[in-house]
C-alpha angles and dihedrals in degrees: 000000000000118000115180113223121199130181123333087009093054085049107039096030091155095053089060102023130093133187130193126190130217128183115193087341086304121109123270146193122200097207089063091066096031152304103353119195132190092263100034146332147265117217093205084197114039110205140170086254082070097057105113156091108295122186134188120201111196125198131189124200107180132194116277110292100039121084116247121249152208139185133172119213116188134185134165126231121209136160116238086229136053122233111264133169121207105207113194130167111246108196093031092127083055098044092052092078115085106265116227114251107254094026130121130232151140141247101213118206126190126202122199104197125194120172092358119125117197124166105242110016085200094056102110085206091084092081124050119220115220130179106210111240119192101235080064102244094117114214102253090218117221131178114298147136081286107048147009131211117211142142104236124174094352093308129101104228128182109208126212108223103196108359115222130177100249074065093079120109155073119331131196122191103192137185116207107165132131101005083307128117136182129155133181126190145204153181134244130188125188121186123214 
């Protein structure tokens, strides 16, 4: 886009001049994401949230004499690498040995995150707990007398409050946020 500008409009650009921004075809205002200036704008955190389509409409409305003006200027913004979560299992050497009936403990999981934006990285909520099941429909696990869910010293851990032997079995901590997925899995074995 090229608009020539001649006499009071070259020197007072942000008196007739007018600039609108779009994101994705949605509204959008510069000074939610950074430092926004009259010609553009700076995102001070680049996120994956910011990837998109941006456009500025610019419209001059000169003063009488001069004929008005508009120009679009569009540009793309991507990351040069997609969002991706490494789950591991913290405390799996530990968990390998039978546990004692009655007792407490925790499964501890970890979540490596590059190029993923949550909202509150401490928020336990951001793994779900499941306990496998043969027919294939896996127990999503939820508070309870039996367990709590929590984010404690930079892991997600599920505890096990009183530990019983219909307990045993096969565990997934999994991250599904922002089209991106990652599960680890153990076993845990109770005796009676």
């Amino acid at each position: 886009c090229s608009v020539k500008l001649t006499g009071a409009v070259e020197k007072n650009l942000k008196k007739y001049a007018d600039i609108t921004w779009t994101k994705d075809g949605d509204p959008y205002d510069p000074k939610s994401d950074g430092d926004s200036k009259f010609n553009g704008f700076t995102i001070a955190e680049y996120k994956p949230g910011n990837v998109g389509k941006y456009m500025a409409e610019i419209k001059i409305e000169p003063p009488p004499g001069q004929a008005p003006e508009k120009c679009t200027v569009e540009f793309e913004m991507q990351l040069k690498e997609a969002g991706k979560v490494k789950i591991t299992i913290d405390n799996r050497k530990k968990l390998s040995k039978d546990q004692k009936r009655g007792s407490k403990f925790n499964i501890n999981c970890n979540a490596k995150l590059v190029n993923v934006d949550i909202d509150d990285p401490e928020d336990p909520n951001n793994v779900n707990w499941y306990k496998m099941v043969a027919d294939g429909d896996d127990i999503l696990i939820k508070d309870s007398v039996s367990y709590k869910i929590e984010k404690n010293n930079g892991s997600y851990q599920l505890t096990f409050l009183d530990a019983q032997p219909e307990q045993s079995g096969t565990y997934i901590c999994q991250f599904d946020k922002e089209s991106v997925e990652a599960s680890s899995e153990i076993a845990i074995n109770i005796k009676s």
